[in-house]
N, C-alpha and C positions, 0 to 999 in steps of 0.2 A: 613567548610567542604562541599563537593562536596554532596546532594544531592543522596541519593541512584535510580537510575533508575530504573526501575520494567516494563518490556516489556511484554503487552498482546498479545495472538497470539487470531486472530480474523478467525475464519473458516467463510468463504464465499461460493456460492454455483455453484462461476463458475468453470473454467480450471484447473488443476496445476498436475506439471507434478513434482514426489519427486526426486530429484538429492541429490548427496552429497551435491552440495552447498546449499540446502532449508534444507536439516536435521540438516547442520552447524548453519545457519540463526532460528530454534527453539530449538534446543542446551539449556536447563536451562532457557527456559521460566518459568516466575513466575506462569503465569495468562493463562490456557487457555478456550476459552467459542468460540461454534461454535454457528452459526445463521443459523437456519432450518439443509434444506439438506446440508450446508455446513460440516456437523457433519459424510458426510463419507468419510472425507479426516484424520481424526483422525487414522486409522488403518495404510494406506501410513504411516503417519509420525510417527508413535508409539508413541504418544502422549495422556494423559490420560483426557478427559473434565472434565473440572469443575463446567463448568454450558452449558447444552445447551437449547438455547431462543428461541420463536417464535410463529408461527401460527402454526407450523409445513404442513405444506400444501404442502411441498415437501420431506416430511420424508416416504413415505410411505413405501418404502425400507429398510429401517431402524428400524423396528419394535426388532431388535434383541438388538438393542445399549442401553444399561445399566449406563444412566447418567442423577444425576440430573437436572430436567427441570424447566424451566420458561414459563408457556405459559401466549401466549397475543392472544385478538380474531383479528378474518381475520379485519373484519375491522375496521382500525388502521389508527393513521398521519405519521408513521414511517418504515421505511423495519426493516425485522425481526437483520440486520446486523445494523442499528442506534441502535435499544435497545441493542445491543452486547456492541456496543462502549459505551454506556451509563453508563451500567453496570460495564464495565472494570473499567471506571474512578474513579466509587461510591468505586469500590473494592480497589482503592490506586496506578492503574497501571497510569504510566508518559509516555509512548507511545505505540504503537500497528502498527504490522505486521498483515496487511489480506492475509491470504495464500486465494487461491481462485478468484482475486481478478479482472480476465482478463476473457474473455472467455462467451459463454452462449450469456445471452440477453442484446444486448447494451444499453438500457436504465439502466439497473441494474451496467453495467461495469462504463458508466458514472457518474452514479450519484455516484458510490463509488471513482473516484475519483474527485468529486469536493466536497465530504465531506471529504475525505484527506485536501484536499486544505485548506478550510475551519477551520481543525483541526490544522493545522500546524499551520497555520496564526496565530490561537489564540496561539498558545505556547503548543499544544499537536501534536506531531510528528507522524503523519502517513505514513507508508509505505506500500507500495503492490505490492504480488508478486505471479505471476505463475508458476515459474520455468520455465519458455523460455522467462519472461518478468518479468523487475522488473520497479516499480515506484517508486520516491522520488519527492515532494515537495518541490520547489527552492523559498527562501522568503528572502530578504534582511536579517533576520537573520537568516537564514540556507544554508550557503554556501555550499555546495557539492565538496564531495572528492571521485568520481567515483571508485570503485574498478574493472575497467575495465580492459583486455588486449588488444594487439596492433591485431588493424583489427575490434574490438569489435563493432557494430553498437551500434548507441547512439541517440536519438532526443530529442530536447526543444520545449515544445508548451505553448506558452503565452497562462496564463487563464486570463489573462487582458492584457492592453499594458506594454511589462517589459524594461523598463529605465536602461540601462546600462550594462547592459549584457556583461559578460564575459565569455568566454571558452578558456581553455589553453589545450595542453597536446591530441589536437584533427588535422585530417587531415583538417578542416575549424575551424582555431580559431579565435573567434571573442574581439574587446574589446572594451569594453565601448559602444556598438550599441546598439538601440532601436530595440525592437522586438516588432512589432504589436499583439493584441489580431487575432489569426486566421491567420498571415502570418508562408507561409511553408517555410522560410528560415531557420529554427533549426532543419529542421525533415532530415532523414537519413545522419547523420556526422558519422567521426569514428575515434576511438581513437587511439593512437598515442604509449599508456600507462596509466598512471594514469591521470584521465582527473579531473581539476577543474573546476567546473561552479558557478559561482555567478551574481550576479544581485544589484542594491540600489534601486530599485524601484519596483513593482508588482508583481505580482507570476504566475509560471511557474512550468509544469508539466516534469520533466525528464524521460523519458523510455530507455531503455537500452533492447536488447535484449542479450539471448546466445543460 
């Protein structure tokens, strides 16, 4: 038997914009725990914390939010949104949604997706989304099956050199090509429909807007 999945939803402290389709996407989350100011996107989503982590050093607006906390002091080896994911995993969650997760300061936007990457790789599924942007993690075992529509922009960006790359289902579909670490040949394509991408070698960052 199939493994029960347990999706944490991770509150981050950048962008996110609540659509239908983000309210759909934390729909019966198991698990949620925001990290810092990420904790006042809870109200948008009507979602209830379960744990919220951190230095707090960007809560200061939030003095009214009524949820258990975890603090850790300012200085630390970790952002306050590592000790989230940390947590989630200890709690039994098997992947995690950072709503939040685009947006703000790019060193923060970056580094949360190359601890995606990084989570994926090992076999814990990271995804991140703002609601005008979503991320997925493309790893030789994690094919992707875009839930795109036709016109929908879409880009791949090698987080190393990615070996075999495929896209179907796209206005430039590629097969079997090498895509360089840092080459913009996968960035603004567009979809067709339902777009497949996979890859047998390195890992690749997918963004999609809507």
């Amino acid at each position: 038997m199939k493994p029960l999945e347990i999706t944490a939803l991770l509150l981050a402290g950048g962008s996110l914009t609540v659509t239908p389709r983000v309210l759909e996407l934390v729909r019966g989350a198991a698990l949620v725990i925001a990290a810092d100011g990420g904790a006042r996107h809870a109200a948008a989503l009507g979602v209830q914390i379960d744990l919220w982590v951190g230095d707090f050093d960007s809560s200061d607006d939030l003095t009214h939010l009524n949820a258990p906390r975890q603090t850790f002091p300012r200085d630390k080896d970790k952002t306050d949104l590592e000790l989230a994911l940390g947590i989630a995993k200890e709690r039994g969650a098997t992947r995690a949604l950072v709503l939040g997760a685009f947006g703000g300061r790019f060193d923060h936007a970056l580094g949360i997706a190359l601890m995606a990457a990084r989570e994926t790789q090992s076999g814990f599924t990271v995804d991140l989304e703002s609601g005008t942007e979503t991320g997925w993690v493309l790893t030789p075992a994690t094919p992707l099956e875009l839930p795109l529509g036709a016109g929908q922009t879409f880009s791949v960006l090698a987080l190393e050199d990615a070996q075999q790359l495929s896209i179907t289902g796209a206005k430039w579909s590629l097969e079997r090509v090498k895509l360089n670490f840092g080459a913009s040949l996968g960035i603004s394509n567009e979809a067709r429909g339902a777009v497949s991408v996979s890859l047998e070698r390195g890992v690749a960052l997918v963004v999609a807007q809507w």
